[in-house]
Structure formats: structure tokens, C-alpha cells
C-alpha positions as CSV (number, residue, x, y, z in Angstrom):
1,X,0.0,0.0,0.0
2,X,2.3,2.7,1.2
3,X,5.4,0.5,1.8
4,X,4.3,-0.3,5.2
5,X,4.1,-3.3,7.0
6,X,2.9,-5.1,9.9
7,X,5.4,-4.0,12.3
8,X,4.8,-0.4,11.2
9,X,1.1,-0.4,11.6
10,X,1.5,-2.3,15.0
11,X,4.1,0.6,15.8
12,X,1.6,3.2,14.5
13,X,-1.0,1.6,16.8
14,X,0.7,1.8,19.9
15,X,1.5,5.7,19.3
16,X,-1.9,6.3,18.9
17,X,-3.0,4.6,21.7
18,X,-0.2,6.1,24.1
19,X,-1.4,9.3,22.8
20,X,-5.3,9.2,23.0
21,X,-5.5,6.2,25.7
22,X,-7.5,2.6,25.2
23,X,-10.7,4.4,26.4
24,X,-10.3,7.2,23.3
25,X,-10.0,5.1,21.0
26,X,-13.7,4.3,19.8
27,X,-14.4,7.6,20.2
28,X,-11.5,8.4,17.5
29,X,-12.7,5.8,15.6
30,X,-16.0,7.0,15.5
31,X,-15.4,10.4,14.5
32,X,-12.8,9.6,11.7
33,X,-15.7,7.4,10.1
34,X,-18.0,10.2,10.5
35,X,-15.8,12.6,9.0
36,X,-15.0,10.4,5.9
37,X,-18.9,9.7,5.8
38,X,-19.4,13.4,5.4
39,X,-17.1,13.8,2.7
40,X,-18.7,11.1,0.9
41,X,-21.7,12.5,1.1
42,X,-20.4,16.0,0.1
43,X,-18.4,14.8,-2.8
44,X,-21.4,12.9,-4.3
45,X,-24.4,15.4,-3.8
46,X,-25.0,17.5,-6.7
47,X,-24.3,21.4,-6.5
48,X,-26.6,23.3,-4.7
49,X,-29.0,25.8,-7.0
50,X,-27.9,29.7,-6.5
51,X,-31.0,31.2,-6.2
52,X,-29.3,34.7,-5.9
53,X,-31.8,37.2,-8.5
54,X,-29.4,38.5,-11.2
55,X,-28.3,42.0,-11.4
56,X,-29.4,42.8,-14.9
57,X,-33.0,41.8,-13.9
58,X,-33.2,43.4,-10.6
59,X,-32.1,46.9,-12.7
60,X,-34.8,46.5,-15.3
61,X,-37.2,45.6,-12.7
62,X,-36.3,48.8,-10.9
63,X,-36.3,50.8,-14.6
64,X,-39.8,49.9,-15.6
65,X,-41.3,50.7,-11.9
């Protein structure tokens, strides 16, 4: 994957766990999946519509009042 192996994940693992402690850990967990969940979600959703009038329109608007 990215050249590393067991004995680098294990050492990764142990970090992280020194770092956050055993009882952080599904709480990590869980927000990492709902970040990733989010981005999913933003990345597939279409754009949202601008629904902002348009400047020309406004003026003419305004002209024939």
C-alpha cells in the first residue's frame, strides 16, 4: 500500500494509543468514520441551486417601476 508493514502499523497503533488512551480510542474511531462519511456525502451530492436574482434583472425591474 504505502510501503508499510505489519510492524509499522502495529508501531503506529501503539503511538496512537499512548497518545489518546485505550478508552479514546472508539471515540476516534467513530469520529474519523463520520468525517469520511461526510465527505462522501459531500463529494457525491449534486451542487446546490444559486437562487441569488441576477443584477441585470433586478435593474430592469427597478427601470420599468
Amino acid at each position: 500500500m504505502f510501503g508499510l508493514g505489519v510492524w509499522e502499523l502495529v508501531l503506529i497503533l501503539l503511538i496512537v494509543v499512548l497518545i489518546f488512551g485505550a478508552n479514546k480510542l472508539p471515540e476516534v474511531g467513530s469520529g474519523i468514520g463520520k468525517a469520511i462519511q461526510n465527505f462522501k456525502r459531500a463529494t457525491g451530492e449534486p451542487e446546490e441551486i444559486d437562487v441569488t436574482p441576477d443584477k441585470s434583472k433586478v435593474e430592469d425591474k427597478k427601470k420599468e417601476s
